[in-house]
C-alpha positions in Angstrom: 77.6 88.7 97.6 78.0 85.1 98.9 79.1 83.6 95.8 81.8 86.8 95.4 83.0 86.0 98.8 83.1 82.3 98.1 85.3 83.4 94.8 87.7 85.4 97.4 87.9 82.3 99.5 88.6 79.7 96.8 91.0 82.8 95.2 93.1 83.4 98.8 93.6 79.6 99.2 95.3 79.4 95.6 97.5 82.6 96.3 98.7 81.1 99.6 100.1 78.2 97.5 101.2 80.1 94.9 103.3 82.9 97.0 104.8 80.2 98.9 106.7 79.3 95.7 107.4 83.2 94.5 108.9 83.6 97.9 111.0 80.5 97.5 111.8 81.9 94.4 112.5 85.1 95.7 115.0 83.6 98.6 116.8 81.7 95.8 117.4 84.7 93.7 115.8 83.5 90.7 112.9 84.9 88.8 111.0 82.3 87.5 109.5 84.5 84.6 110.3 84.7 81.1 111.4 87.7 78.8 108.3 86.7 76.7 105.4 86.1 79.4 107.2 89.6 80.7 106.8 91.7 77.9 103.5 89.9 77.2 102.0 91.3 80.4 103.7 94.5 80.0 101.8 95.1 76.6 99.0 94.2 78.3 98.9 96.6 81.1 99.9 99.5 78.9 96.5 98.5 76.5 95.1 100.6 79.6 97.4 102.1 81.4 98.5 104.1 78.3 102.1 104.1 76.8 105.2 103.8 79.0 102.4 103.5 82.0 101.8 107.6 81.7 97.8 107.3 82.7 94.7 107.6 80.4 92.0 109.4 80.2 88.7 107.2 78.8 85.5 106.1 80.1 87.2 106.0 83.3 90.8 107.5 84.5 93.4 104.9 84.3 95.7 105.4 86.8 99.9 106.8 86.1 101.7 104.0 86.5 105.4 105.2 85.7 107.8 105.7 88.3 105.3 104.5 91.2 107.1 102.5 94.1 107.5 98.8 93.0 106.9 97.8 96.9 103.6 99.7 96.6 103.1 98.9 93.2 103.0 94.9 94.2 101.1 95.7 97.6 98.1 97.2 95.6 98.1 94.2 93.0 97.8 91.9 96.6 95.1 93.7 98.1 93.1 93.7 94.8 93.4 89.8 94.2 92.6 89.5 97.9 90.1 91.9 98.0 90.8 93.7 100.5 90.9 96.8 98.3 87.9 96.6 95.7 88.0 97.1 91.9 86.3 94.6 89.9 88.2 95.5 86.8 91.4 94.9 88.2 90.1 91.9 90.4 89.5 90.3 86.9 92.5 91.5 85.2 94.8 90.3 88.3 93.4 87.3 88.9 94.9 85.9 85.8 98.0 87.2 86.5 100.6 84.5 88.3 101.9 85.9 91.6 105.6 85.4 90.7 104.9 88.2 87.5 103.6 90.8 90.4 107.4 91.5 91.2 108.7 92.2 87.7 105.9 93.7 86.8 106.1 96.6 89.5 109.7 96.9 89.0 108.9 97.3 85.2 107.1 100.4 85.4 108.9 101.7 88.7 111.8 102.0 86.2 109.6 104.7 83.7 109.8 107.6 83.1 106.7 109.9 82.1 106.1 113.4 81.2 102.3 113.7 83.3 99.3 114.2 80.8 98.4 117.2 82.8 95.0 118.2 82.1 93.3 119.6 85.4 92.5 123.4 86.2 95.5 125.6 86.4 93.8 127.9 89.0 93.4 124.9 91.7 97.4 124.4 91.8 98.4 126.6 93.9 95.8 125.5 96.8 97.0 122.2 96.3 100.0 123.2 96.6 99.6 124.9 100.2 97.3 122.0 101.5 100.1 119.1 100.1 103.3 121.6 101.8 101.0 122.8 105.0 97.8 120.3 105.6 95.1 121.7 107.2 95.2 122.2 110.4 91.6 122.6 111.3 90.8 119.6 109.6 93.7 117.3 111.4 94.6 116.9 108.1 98.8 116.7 107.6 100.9 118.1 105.2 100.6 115.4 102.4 104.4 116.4 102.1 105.4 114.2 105.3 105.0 111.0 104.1 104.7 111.3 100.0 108.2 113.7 99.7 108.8 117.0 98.7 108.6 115.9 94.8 105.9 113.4 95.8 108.0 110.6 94.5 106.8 108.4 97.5 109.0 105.4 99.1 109.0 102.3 99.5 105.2 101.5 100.7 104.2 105.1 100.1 103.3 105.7 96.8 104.5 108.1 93.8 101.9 111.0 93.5 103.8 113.2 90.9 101.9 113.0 87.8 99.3 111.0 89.0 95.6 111.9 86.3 94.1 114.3 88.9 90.8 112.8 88.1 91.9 109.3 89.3 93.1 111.0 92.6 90.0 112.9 93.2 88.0 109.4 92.5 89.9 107.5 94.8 90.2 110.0 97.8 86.0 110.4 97.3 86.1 106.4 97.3 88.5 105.8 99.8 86.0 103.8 102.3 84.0 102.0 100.2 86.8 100.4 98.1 88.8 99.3 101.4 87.1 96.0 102.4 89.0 96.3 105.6 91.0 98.5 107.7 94.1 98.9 107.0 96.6 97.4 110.1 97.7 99.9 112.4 101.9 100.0 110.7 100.4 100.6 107.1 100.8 103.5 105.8 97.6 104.0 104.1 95.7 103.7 108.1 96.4 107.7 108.0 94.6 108.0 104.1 91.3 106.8 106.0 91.4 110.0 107.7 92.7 112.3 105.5 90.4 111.3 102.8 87.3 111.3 105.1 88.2 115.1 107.0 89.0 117.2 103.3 86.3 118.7 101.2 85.7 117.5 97.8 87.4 121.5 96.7 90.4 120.8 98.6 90.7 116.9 97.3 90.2 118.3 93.6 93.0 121.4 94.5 95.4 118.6 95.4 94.9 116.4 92.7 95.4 119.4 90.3 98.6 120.4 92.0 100.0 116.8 92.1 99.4 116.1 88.4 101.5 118.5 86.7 104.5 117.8 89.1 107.3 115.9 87.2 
């Protein structure tokens, strides 16, 4: 655990450098990536990620990453690097990845589109579908709907949930505390998640995750 944390350190002072000169960048309006270290990385992530970012089913669910929102898109890849949101596949995937490519990258597969792999039992949508439109009241859970859109296309910080592999969605609601490092700050959107994931039942998470993925 010590030396991990003295990776983190030694990874955060680096970033800090490093995002100074994306931002400048940024401000400047010029990208300092190329169309060949772009589509290099793009390759890369859709090794996993499955082709034009639709999600794959192996050893592990790989997460649908077509059509997500680009600002959550590049939130997630800094929380990983950071670690304030835990995956150590991705920590070592991301790490190699220079923070000016974050940007392009999310836009990249913001931009796809993705007929959903489907998959999950038929029976559980329409559940999901009641507890996504209505929450559940008893549980002070509310209606997914609210913040993630009628079509669950998400916005801006809140992310795309149409389509997602219900599998990965069940996973990361039954993970949700242990793969936060932190708590979120009280103006990020995922501060309500802690609760939501925490106060539904592993039937209702798996009813939502089935309705969610066949959605368009």
């Amino acid at each position: 655990m010590m030396a991990f944390g003295k990776r983190l350190a030694l990874v955060g002072a680096a970033l800090a450098i490093a995002w100074s000169g994306a931002a400048a960048a940024d401000d400047s309006g010029v990208l300092k990536v190329s169309d060949g270290a772009l589509r290099s990385k793009i390759e890369y992530c859709t090794m996993c990620h499955g082709e034009n970012g639709r999600g794959f089913r192996g050893f592990i669910p790989i997460p649908r990453l077509a059509g997500q929102q680009p600002q959550y898109l590049e939130k997630q890849i800094r929380s990983v690097v950071t670690g304030h949101r835990i995956s150590k596949v991705m920590f070592s995937v991301l790490t190699t990845v220079e923070p000016s490519m974050w940007r392009p990258l999310a836009v990249h597969f913001s931009q796809l589109a993705a007929k959903p792999l489907g998959g999950a039992q038929p029976d559980l949508v329409a559940t999901g579908r009641q507890i996504f439109e209505d929450g559940v009241a008893e549980a002070n859970v509310p209606a997914c709907m609210a913040c993630h859109g009628q079509g669950a296309k998400g916005h801006d910080p809140v992310p795309r949930l149409a389509g997602q592999l219900d599998d990965y969605v069940v996973n990361k609601l039954s993970n949700w505390s242990s793969e936060r490092s932190q708590p979120s700050p009280e103006n990020d959107p995922a501060r309500i998640m802690a609760v939501v994931a925490r106060n539904l039942t592993r039937s209702q998470i798996s009813a939502v995750a089935a309705y969610l993925s066949y959605l368009p």
